[in-house]
C-alpha positions in Angstrom: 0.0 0.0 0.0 1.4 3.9 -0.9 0.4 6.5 1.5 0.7 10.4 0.2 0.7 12.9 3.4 -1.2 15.8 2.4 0.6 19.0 3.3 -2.4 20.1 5.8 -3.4 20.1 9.5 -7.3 20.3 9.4 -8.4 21.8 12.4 -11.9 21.1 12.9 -14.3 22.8 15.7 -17.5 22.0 16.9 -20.2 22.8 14.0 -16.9 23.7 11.8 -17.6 22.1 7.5 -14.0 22.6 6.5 -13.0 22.4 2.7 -10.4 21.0 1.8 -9.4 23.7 -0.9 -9.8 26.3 1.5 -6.3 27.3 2.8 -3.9 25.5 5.2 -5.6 27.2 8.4 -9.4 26.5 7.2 -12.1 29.0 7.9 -14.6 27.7 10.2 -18.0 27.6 9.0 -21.4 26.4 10.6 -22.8 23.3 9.3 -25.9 23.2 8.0 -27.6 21.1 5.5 -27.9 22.1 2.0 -31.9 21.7 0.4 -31.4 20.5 -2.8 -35.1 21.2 -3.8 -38.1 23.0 -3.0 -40.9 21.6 -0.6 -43.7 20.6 -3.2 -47.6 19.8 -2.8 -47.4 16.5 -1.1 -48.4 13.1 -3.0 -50.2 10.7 -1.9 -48.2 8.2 0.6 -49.2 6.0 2.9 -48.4 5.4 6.3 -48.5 2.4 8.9 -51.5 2.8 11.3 -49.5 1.3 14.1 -46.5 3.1 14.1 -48.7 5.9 13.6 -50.2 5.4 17.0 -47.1 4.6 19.0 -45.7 7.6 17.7 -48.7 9.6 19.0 -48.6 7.8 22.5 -44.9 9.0 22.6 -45.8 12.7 21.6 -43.8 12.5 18.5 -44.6 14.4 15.6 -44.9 12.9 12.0 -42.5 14.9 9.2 -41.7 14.5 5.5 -38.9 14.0 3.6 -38.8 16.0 0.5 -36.2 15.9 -2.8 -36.0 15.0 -6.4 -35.1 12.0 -8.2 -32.6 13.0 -11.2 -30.4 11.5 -14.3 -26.6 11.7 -14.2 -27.1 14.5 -16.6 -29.4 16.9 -14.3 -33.0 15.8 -15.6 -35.6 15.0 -14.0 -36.8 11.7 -13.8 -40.7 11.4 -13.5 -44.0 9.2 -12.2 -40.7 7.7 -10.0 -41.8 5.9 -6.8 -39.8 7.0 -4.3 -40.7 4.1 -0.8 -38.9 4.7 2.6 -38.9 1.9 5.2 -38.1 2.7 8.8 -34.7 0.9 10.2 -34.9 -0.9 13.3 -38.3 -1.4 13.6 -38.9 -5.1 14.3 -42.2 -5.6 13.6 -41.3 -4.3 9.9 -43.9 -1.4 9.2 -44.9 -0.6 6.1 -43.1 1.7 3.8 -44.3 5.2 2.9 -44.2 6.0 -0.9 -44.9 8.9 -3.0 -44.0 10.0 -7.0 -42.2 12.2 -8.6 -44.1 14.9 -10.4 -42.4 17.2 -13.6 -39.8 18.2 -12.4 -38.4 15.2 -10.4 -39.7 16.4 -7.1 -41.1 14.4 -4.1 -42.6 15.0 -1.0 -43.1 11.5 1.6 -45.2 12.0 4.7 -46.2 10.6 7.8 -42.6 9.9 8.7 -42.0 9.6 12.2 -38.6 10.5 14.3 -36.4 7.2 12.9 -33.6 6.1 10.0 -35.1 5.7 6.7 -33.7 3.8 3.7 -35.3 4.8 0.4 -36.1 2.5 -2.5 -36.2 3.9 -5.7 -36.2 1.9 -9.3 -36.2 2.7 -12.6 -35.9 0.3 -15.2 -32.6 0.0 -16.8 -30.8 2.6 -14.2 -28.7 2.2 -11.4 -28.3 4.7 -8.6 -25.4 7.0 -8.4 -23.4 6.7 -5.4 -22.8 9.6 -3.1 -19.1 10.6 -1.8 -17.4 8.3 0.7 -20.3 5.5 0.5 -19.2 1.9 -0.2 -20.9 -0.1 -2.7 -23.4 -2.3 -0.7 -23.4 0.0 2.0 -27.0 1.1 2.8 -27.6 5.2 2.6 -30.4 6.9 5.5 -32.3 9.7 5.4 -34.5 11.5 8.3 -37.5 13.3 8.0 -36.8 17.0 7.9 -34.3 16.3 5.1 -34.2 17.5 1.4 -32.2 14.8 -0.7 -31.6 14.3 -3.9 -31.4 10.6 -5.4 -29.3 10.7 -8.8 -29.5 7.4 -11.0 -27.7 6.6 -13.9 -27.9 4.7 -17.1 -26.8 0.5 -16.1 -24.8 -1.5 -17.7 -26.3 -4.5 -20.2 -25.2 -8.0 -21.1 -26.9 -10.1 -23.9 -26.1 -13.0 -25.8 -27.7 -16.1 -27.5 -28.8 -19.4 -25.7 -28.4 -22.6 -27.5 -28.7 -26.4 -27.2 -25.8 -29.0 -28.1 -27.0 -28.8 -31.4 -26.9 -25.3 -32.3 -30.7 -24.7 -32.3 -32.6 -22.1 -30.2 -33.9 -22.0 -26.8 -36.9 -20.2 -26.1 -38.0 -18.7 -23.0 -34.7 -20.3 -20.8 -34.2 -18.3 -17.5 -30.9 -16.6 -17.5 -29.3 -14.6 -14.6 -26.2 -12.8 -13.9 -24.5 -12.8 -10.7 -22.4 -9.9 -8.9 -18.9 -11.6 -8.1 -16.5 -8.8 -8.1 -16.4 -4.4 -8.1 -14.8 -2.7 -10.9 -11.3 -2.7 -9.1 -11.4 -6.4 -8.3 -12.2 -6.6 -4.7 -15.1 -9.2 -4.1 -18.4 -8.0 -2.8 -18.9 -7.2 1.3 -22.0 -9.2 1.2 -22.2 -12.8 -0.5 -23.5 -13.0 -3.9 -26.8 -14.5 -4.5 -27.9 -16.9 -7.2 -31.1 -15.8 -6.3 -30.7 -12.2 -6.9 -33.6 -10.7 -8.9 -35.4 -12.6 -11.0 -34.3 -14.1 -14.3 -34.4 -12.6 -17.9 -35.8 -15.8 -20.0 -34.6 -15.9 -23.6 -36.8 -14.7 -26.6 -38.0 -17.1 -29.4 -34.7 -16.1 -31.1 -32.8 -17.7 -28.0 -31.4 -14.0 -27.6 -31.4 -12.7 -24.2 -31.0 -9.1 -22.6 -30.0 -8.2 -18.8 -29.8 -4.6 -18.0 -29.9 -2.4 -15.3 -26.5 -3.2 -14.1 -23.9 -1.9 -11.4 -20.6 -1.8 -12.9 -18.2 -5.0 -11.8 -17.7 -8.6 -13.2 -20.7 -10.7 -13.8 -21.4 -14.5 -14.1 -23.8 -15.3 -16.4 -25.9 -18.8 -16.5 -29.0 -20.9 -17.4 -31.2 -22.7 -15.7 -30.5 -24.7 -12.4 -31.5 -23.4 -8.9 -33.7 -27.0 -8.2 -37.2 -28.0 -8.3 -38.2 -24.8 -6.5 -37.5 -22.2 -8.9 -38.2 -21.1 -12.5 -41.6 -22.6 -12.6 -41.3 -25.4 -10.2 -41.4 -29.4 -11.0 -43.4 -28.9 -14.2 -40.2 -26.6 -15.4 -38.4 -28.0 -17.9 -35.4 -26.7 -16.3 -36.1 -28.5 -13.3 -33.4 -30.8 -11.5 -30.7 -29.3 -13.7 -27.4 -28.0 -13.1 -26.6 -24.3 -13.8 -24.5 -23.7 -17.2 -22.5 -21.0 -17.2 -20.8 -18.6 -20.0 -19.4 -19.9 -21.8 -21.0 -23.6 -21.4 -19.5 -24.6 -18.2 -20.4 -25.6 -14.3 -19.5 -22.5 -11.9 -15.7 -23.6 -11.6 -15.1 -23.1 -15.1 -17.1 -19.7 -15.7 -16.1 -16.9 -17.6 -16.6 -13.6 -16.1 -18.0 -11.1 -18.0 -17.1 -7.1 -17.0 -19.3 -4.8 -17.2 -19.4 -1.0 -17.1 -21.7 2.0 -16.7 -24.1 2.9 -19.8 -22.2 0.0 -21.8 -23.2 -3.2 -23.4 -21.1 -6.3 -23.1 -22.9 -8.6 -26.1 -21.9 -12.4 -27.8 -22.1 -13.2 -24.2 -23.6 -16.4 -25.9 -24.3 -19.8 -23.4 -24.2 -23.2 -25.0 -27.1 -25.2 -22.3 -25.5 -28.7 -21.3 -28.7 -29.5 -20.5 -27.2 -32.2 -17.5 -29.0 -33.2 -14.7 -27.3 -32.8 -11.1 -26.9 -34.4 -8.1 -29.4 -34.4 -4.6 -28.3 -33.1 -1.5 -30.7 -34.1 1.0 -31.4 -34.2 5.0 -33.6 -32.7 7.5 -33.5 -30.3 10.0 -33.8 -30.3 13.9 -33.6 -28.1 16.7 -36.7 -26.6 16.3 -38.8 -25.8 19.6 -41.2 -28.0 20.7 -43.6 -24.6 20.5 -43.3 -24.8 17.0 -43.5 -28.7 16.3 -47.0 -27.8 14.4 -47.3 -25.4 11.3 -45.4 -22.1 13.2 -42.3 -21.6 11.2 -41.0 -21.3 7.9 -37.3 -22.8 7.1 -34.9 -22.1 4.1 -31.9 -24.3 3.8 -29.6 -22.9 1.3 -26.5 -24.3 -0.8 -23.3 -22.2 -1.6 -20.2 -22.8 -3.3 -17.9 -22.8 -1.4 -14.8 -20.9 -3.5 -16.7 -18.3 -4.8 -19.7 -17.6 -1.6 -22.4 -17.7 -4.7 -26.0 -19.1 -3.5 -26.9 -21.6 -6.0 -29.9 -23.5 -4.5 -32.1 -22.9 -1.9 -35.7 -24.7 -0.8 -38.1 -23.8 1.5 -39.8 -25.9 4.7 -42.9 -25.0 6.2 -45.2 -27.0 9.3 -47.8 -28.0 6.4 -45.1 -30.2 5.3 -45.4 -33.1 7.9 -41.7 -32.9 8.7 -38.5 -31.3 8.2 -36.9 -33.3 5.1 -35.5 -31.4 2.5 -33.8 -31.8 -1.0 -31.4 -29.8 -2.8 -31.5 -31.3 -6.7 -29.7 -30.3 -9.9 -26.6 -29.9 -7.7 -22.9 -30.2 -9.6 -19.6 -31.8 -8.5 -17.8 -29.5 -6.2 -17.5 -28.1 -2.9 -20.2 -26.8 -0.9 -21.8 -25.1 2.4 -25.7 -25.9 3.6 -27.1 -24.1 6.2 -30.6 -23.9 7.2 -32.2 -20.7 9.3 -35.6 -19.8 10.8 -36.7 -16.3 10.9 -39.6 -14.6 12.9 -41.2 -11.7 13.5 -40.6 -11.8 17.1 -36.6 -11.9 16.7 -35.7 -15.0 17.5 -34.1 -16.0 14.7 -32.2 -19.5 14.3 -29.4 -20.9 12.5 -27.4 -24.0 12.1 -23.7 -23.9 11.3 -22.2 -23.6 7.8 -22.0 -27.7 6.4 -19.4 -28.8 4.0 -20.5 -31.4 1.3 -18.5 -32.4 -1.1 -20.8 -33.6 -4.3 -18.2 -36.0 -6.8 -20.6 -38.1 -9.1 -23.6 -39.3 -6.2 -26.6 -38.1 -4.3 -25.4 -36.6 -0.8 -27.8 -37.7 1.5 -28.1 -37.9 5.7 -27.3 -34.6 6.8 -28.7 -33.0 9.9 -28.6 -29.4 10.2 -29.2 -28.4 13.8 -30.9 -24.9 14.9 -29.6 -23.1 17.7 -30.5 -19.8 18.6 -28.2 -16.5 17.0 -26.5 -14.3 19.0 -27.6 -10.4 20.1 -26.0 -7.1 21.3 -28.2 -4.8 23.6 -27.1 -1.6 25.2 -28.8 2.3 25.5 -27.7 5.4 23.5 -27.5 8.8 25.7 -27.7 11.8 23.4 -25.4 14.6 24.9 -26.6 17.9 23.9 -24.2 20.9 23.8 -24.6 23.5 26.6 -25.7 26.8 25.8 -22.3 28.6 26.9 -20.1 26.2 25.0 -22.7 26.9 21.4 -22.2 30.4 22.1 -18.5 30.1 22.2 -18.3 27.8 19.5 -18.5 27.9 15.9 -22.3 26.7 16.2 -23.0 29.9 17.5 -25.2 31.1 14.6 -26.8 28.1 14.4 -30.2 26.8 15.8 -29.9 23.5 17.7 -32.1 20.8 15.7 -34.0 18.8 18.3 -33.1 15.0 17.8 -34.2 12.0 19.3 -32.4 8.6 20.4 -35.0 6.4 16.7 -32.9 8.8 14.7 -29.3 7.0 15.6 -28.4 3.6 14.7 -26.2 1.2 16.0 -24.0 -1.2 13.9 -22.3 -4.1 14.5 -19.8 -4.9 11.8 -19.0 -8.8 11.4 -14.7 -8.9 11.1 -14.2 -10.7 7.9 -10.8 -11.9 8.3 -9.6 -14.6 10.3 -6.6 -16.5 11.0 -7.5 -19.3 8.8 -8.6 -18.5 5.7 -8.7 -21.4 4.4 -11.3 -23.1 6.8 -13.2 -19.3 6.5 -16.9 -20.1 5.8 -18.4 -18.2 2.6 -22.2 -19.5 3.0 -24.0 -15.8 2.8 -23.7 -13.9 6.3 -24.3 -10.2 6.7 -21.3 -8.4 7.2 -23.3 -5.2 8.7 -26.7 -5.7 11.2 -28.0 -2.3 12.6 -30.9 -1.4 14.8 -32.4 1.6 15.9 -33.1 2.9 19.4 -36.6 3.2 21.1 -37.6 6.4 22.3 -35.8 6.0 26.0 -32.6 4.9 23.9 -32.3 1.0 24.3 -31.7 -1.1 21.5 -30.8 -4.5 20.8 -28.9 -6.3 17.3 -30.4 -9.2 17.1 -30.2 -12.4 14.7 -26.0 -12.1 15.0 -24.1 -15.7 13.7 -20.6 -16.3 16.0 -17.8 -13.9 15.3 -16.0 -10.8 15.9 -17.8 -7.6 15.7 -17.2 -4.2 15.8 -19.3 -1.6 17.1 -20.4 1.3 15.2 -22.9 4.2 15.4 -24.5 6.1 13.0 -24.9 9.5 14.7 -28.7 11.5 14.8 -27.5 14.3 12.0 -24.5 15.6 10.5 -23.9 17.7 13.9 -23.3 14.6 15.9 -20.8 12.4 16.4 -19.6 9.6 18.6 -18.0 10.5 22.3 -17.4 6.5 23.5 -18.8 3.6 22.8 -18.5 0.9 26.2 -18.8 -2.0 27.5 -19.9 -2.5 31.0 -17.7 -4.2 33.1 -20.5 -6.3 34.4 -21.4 -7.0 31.2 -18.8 -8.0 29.3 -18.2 -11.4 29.1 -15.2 -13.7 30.4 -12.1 -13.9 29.0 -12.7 -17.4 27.7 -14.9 -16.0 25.7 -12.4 -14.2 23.8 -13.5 -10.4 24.4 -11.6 -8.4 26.8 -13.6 -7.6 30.4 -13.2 -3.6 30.6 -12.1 -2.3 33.6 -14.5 -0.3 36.0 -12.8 3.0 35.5 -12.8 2.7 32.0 -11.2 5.4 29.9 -12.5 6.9 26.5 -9.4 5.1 24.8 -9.9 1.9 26.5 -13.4 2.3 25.4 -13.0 2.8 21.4 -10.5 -0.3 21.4 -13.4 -2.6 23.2 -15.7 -1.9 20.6 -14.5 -5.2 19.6 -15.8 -8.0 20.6 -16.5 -11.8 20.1 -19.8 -13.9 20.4 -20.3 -17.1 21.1 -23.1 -18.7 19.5 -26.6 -18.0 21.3 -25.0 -15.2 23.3 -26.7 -12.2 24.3 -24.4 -9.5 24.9 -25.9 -6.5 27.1 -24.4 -2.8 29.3 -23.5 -1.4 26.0 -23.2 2.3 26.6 -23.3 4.6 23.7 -22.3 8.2 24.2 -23.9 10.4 20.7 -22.5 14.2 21.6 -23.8 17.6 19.7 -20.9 20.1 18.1 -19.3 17.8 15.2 -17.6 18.9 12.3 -16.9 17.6 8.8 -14.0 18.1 5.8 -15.0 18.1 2.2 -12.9 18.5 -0.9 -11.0 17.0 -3.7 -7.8 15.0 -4.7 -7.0 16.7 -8.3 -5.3 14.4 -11.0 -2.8 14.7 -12.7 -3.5 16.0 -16.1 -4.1 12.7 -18.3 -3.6 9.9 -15.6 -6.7 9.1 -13.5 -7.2 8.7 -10.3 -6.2 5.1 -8.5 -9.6 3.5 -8.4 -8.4 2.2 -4.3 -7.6 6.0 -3.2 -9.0 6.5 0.2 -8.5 9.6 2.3 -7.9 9.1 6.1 -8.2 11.7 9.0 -5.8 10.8 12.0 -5.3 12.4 15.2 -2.3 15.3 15.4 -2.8 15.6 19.3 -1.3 12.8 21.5 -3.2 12.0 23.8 -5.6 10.9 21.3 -3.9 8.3 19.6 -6.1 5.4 21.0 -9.2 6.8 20.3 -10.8 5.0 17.7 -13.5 7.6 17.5 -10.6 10.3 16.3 -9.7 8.4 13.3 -12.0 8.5 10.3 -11.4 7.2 6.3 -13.3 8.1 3.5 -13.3 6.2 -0.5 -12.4 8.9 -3.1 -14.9 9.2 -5.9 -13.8 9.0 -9.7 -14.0 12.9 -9.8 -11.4 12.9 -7.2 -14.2 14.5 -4.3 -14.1 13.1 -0.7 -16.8 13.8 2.3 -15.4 13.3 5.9 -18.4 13.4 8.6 -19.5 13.2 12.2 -15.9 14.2 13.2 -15.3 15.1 16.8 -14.2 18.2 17.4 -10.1 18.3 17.2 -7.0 18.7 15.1 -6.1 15.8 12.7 -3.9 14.9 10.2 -5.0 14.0 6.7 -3.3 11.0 5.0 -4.5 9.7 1.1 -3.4 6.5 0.7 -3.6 4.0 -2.6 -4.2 0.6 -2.3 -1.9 -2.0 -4.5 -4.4 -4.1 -7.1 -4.1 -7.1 -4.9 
């Protein structure tokens, strides 16, 4: 890895937005956010009547969130729905949707104090990325706030599907699978087989997928078992996937893709071979639900590349808990079967290596047992009226906030020791919930691991004070997470955000400290005239003053766009050092 020092100390104040093309000693400036559009006659949206009422009990009161949904090239996009879905909520409320009128513009209400994601599609785009996001990682918005959502032409692969003897195949179901971004790191979160549905071909055998992120594809026909693509009666059914070119997922081809452009002759010649059965059941259910009370998937990965490639579905109506994974091809796998609820109390079995070489795999037992969870409380410290009026906030009205509109994370560690004996069946790398109005929260549904807590702050004028784990707690040392003293400092505190769980564990006394007054650092890395940018470039803030070199909540990175801007956030208030660094390829 290179690392470039930039030739500037940022010194950032409470409230300060500090650009980083302003001069060496940056002015400070309040920060505020920035409407992109014009409040507009509301549309029509709809709200969930529950949440409605507990929001009433609580005395909060519902608010909008307003914006426009535009093309890469400024223009508006219209009759757009735009949905947002609260975060946290466990009992999954419904989502509250309005459309875009002439000019692009929305207006969603009957949003109450939470963290929203929105959902917005429109055929054949992707959306744009904003500054210093990740790919996969989820964006929030709050009511009060103006956004703007900018989408962007996709990228399209077609191509011809044809038997062994050259003819046709109509109406085949083809996918294409997200296996790696454009600068050849894999994806955060496990690709799916399963992942939108499939494109069949057209009585020309000629096929068309667009709508596509940019990154490496694989592209393939049929398989998935007996419970996809149309069921038993499928023709399709029992088969093994080909991939492009005609080949089981060891031998694929991937197929790279970019923004706006077509990658075409990405033509499939079907094998048309049957595969082999992995079958079992699956126990450690609860004798409370021994009846017709839950719904099971058991789902089969490969193992090298982490791709879903069969899953099936078990409910009580079945009589028992046997399942069948056909149309399976030689190789190495992972099966894992999970039971979600409504109520939280989701269950798991441990990742199961098969090995499928020429015959049926049959006898496994996959055994529930309960996941892991992470409770705690979130205090919001609000910044005394002496220390706004001495501060660069001064100017600025404080914006009443509320512990719904934070969220906690809990960020799974993905490497480990051994990575060769490292799992790949699909795991989330990220779970979040939100605090309830008095500020307790709990992450529930959490496989074994090491995790790393995280908080997403109430607005851009908040950031993260400590994060802690109470001695009483925190579990023993056999465990594998260290027991924090009583008298626990603020650097002890950021490096005990880490911690492992055992499987079943629930993990409570987190304390999460969310203080008023931060600051943030915008700007841009300019290229050099002709050469881009390094598609790895990632800006990092680290802490100039001593005594905070092990804070973890001092130190703060952010991805550099392809125009070379950066956005730094929820930075506490302090003096820092900025550092871009450039990853090597591998």
């Amino acid at each position: 890895m290179t690392a470039l020092l930039l030739v500037l100390l940022a010194v950032v104040s409470s409230g300060v937005n500090t650009s980083a093309q302003d001069s060496a000693a940056p002015i400070a400036k309040p920060s505020q956010s920035e409407p992109s559009a014009k409040r507009r006659t509301p549309q029509k949206a709809r709200a969930n009547d529950a949440e409605r009422a507990a929001a009433e009990t609580r005395g909060a009161a519902a608010g909008a969130i307003t914006g426009r949904v535009v093309a890469d090239d400024g223009h508006p996009l219209t009759n757009i729905s735009v949905s947002f879905s609260k975060r946290g909520n466990l009992n999954m409320p419904g989502s509250v949707s309005a459309a875009t009128d002439a000019e692009g513009k929305f207006r969603a209400e009957n949003l109450y104090p939470g963290v929203y994601n929105a959902g917005v599609y429109v055929p054949g785009y992707t959306r744009v990325r904003e500054p210093g996001v990740e790919r996969g990682e989820p964006l929030y918005y709050r009511p009060g706030e103006n956004v703007t959502i900018t989408m962007t032409k996709g990228g399209v692969i077609t191509g011809t599907v044809r038997n062994a003897n050259g003819d046709p195949i109509v109406g085949a179901p083809i996918r294409a699978v997200f296996v790696r971004q454009p600068d050849g790191r894999t994806p955060r979160n496990p690709p799916s087989f399963f992942y939108g549905p499939p494109r069949a071909s057209d009585d020309r055998g000629v096929y068309r997928i667009f709508g596509l992120e940019p990154g490496s594809y694989v592209v393939s026909v049929g398989g998935g078992g007996n419970d996809q693509f149309g069921g038993p009666f499928s023709p399709f059914a029992g088969e093994m996937p080909t991939y492009h070119p005609s080949a089981t997922r060891d031998g694929a081809v991937e197929v790279a893709v970019q923004t706006g452009q077509e990658a075409s002759g990405i033509d499939i010649r079907h094998r048309g071979e049957h595969g082999r059965a992995v079958s079992g059941k699956v126990s450690g259910l609860p004798e409370s639900e021994s009846d017709f009370n839950y719904s099971i998937s058991v789902s089969l990965t490969h193992a090298a590349s982490g791709i879903q490639e069969n899953f099936t579905y078990l409910t009580g109506r079945m009589g028992d808990r046997s399942f069948s994974l056909d149309g399976v091809a030689d190789g190495e796998y992972e099966v894992r079967a999970r039971r979600s609820s409504r109520q939280g109390d989701t269950m798991a079995s441990a990742p199961q290596r098969v090995t499928v070489r020429g015959a049926d795999v049959t006898g496994l037992n996959l055994t529930l047992a309960p996941l892991a969870s992470i409770s705690g409380r979130v205090t919001l410290e609000a910044m005394r009226e002496a220390d706004r009026a001495a501060s660069s906030c001064a100017d600025s009205a404080p914006h009443a906030v509320s512990p719904p509109e934070s969220l906690i994370v809990a960020r799974r560690e993905e490497k480990q020791a051994d990575t060769a004996t490292q799992s790949r069946a699909p795991s989330p790398t990220r779970s979040d919930a939100a605090p309830d109005a008095q500020g307790e929260f709990t992450i529930r549904a959490l496989n074994a691991g090491r995790y790393r807590l995280e908080a997403l702050p109430p607005g851009d004028e908040w950031y993260i004070r400590t994060i802690t784990l109470s001695s009483a707690a925190a579990p023993s040392p056999k465990s594998g997470t260290r027991r924090a003293p009583a008298a626990q400092t603020t650097s002890n505190a950021a490096r005990d955000t880490l911690l492992t769980l055992t499987t079943g564990q629930k993990f409570s006394g987190v304390n999460v400290v969310l203080a008023d007054g931060a600051a943030s650092l915008r700007g841009t890395i300019p290229a050099d005239e002709g050469r881009p940018l390094g598609a790895r470039m990632r800006v990092y803030l680290v802490p100039s003053e001593r005594e905070r070199d092990d804070d973890a909540f001092r130190y703060a990175s952010s991805s550099v766009a392809a125009d070379g801007s950066f956005a730094l956030t929820h930075l506490a208030p302090g003096r820092y050092w900025p550092l871009i660094t450039v990853a090597d390829n591998d």
